[in-house]
N, C-alpha and C positions, 0 to 999 in steps of 0.2 A: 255687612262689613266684614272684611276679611279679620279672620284672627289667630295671632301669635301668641303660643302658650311655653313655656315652660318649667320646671317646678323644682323646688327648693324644701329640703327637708332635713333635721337635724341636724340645720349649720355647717353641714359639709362641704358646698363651697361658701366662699367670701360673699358677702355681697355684693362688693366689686365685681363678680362676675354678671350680676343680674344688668348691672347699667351698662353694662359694656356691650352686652346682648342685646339690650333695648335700645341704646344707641344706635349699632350695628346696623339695627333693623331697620330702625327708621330710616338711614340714610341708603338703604340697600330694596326697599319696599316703596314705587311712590304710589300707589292704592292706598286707601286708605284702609284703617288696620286697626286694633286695636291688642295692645299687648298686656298679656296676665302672666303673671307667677305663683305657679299652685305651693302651696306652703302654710308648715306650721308654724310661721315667724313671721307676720306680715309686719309687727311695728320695725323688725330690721331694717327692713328695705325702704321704709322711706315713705312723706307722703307723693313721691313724683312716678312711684309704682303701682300699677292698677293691680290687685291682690283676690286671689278668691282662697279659703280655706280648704287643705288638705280635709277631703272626709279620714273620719277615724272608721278603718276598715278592719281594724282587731290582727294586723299584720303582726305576728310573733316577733320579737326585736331582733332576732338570728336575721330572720327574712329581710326583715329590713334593713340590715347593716350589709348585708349579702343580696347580689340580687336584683335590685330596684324595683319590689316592689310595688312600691307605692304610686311609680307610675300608671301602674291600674287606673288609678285615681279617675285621671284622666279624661275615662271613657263613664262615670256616672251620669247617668242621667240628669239634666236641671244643670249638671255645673259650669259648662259651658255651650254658650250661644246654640241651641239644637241644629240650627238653618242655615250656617256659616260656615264658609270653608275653612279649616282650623291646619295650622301647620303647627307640630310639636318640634321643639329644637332642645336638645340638651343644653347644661350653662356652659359645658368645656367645648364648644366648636367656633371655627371662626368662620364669617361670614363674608366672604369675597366678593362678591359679584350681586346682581337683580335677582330676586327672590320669585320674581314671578311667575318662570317658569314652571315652580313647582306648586303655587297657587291654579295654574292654567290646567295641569295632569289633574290636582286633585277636582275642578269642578267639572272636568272631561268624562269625567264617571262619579256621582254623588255616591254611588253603593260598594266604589273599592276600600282597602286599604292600602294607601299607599307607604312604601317604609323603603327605610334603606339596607340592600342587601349583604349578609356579614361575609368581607372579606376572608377569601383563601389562603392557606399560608404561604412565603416566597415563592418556592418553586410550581407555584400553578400559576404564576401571573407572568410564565410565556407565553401562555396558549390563551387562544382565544375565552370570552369568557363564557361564548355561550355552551364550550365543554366543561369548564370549570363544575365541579360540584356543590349541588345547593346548600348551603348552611344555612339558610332561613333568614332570620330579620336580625338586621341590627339597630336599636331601638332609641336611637342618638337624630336621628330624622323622622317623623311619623306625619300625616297627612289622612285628612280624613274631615267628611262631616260628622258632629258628634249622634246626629239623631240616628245615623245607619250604623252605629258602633258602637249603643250602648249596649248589646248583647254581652261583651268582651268584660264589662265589668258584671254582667248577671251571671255569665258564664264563670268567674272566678269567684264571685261572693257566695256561688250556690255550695261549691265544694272544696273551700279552700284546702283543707290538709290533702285530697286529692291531688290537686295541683302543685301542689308542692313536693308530693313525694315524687309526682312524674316529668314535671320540668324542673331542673336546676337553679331558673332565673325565670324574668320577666320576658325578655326575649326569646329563649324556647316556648314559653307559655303563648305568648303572642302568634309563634309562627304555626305553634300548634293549631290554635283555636279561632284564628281570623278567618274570614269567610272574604272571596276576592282578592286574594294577594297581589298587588302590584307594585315593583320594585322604581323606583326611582333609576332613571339610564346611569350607566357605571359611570361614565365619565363627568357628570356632577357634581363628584365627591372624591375626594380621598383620606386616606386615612394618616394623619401626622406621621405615628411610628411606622410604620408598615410603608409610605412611599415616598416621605424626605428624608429620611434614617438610612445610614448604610452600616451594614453589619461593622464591628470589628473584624480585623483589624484596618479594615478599608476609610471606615470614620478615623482614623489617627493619620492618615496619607491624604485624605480629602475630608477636612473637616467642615466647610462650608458646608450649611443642611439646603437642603433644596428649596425653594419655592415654586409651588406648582401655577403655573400660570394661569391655567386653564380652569382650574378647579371654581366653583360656586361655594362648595363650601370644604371647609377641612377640619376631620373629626380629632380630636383630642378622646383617647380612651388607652386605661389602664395607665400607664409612666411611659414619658412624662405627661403633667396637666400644664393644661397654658401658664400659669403663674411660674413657672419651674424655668420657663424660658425667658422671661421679660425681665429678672430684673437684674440688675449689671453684678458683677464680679468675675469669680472665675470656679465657680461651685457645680460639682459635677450633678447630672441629674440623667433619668433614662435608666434601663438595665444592664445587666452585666455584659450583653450582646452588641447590643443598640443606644449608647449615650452620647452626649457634647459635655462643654462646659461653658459655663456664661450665657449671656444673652444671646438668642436668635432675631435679628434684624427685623426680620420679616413680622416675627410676630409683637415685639417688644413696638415698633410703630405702630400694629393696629391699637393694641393695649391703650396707648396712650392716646392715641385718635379717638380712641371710645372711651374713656374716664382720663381725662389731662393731669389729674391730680396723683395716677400714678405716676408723672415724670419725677416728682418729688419724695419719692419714699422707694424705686428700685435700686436701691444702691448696694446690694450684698448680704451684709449682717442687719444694716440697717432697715434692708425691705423684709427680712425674717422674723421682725419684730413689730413691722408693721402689719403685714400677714394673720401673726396670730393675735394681735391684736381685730384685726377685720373678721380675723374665726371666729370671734369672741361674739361676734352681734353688731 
């Protein structure tokens, strides 16, 4: 049985985002599947959440707050289904489109890893991408059976401060150290900021954000996080380059399509409150 993993650590997002995810999935997955949330908080999430336990990997707390870490996790051996085709999904992406396709690549080759490739910055997304230069993995899409991957966590438990002092993150350490790298095709994915966002001052002339049509999935990483979009007023969010304000259509309907109960609490100050109240556990 196919299975969907993603993982949740020091309440950093809601929980809200886990059901939103698992919703998503289910209505975007019709194989049959099985969906876990790796985490040190399993009584959060609910008993409608299937939960396997964050191993304690002695990750220094710097690392962990910086980094991602702990998505290492992951790749231990025994912790997920060894024989199963496993797709990882971070909790900030949304999920568009049949999942399949990227079940079908990862059992096309039982011994790659499959990942999503880290976007270029503006000015290289004229040119074709296969002159683009590589940046390695972005670690928001992962694919893989877990028994040809547990090397990935022997190889970082063996020499952790190694590791740490030569990759910056979880993602260089990965693109480092994978064995069979294979990228997910570009046009599967995009990335929220990077191709529905227009710079200043162009976002204040056209402020509608785009929605990609075509995309299968659409990553949320770094500002904004999906929450920042959904819920109504007029609160600016994004960076100093690249921001809106208020709700995004597009996403503020998946939100609610996948958890109903946020139609009642995005209201402005009052969904700010509801928030850190959901931070809370």
């Amino acid at each position: 049985m196919a299975v969907v993993v993603c993982a949740r650590w020091f309440d950093a997002f809601p929980t809200s985002y886990v059901h939103v995810l698992k919703n998503a999935v289910a209505a975007s997955l019709e194989r049959q599947h099985r969906f876990i949330c790796l985490t040190d908080n399993p009584d959060a999430l609910g008993p409608d959440i299937e939960t396997a336990a964050l191993p304690d990997m002695n990750i220094p707390l710097a690392q962990k707050r910086h980094g991602c870490w702990p998505k290492v996790a992951m790749f231990k051996p025994g912790l997920l289904p060894p024989e199963e085709p496993t797709l990882f999904l971070d909790l900030d992406i949304m999920v568009r489109q049949d999942l399949e396709a990227f079940f079908a690549q990862i059992e096309a080759d039982r011994t790659a890893f499959n990942a999503l490739r880290e976007w270029n910055p503006a000015l290289w997304e004229f040119l074709p991408a296969s002159v683009r230069p590589d940046r390695g993995v972005q670690s928001s899409i992962v694919g893989f059976y877990p028994a040809e991957q547990a090397y990935i966590f022997e190889t970082f438990m063996a020499d952790q401060k190694t590791h740490f002092k030569t990759y910056p993150n979880d993602q260089r350490f990965l693109t480092g150290v994978s064995q069979r790298l294979n990228y997910w095709p570009i046009d599967w994915t995009v990335s929220f900021k990077r191709h529905c966002l227009r710079y200043y001052p162009l976002n204040k002339v056209f402020p509608k954000i785009h929605e990609p049509d075509n995309a299968k999935i659409v990553v949320f990483h770094g500002k904004p996080r999906p929450i920042d979009v959904v819920h109504e007023g007029n609160d600016r969010w994004g960076t100093s380059r690249k921001f809106g304000h208020g709700p995004v259509d597009w996403v503020r309907n998946y939100w609610i399509k996948n958890d109903p109960s946020w139609a009642s609490k995005t209201d402005g100050i009052g969904s700010q409150q509801a928030l850190r109240s959901d931070l809370s556990g």
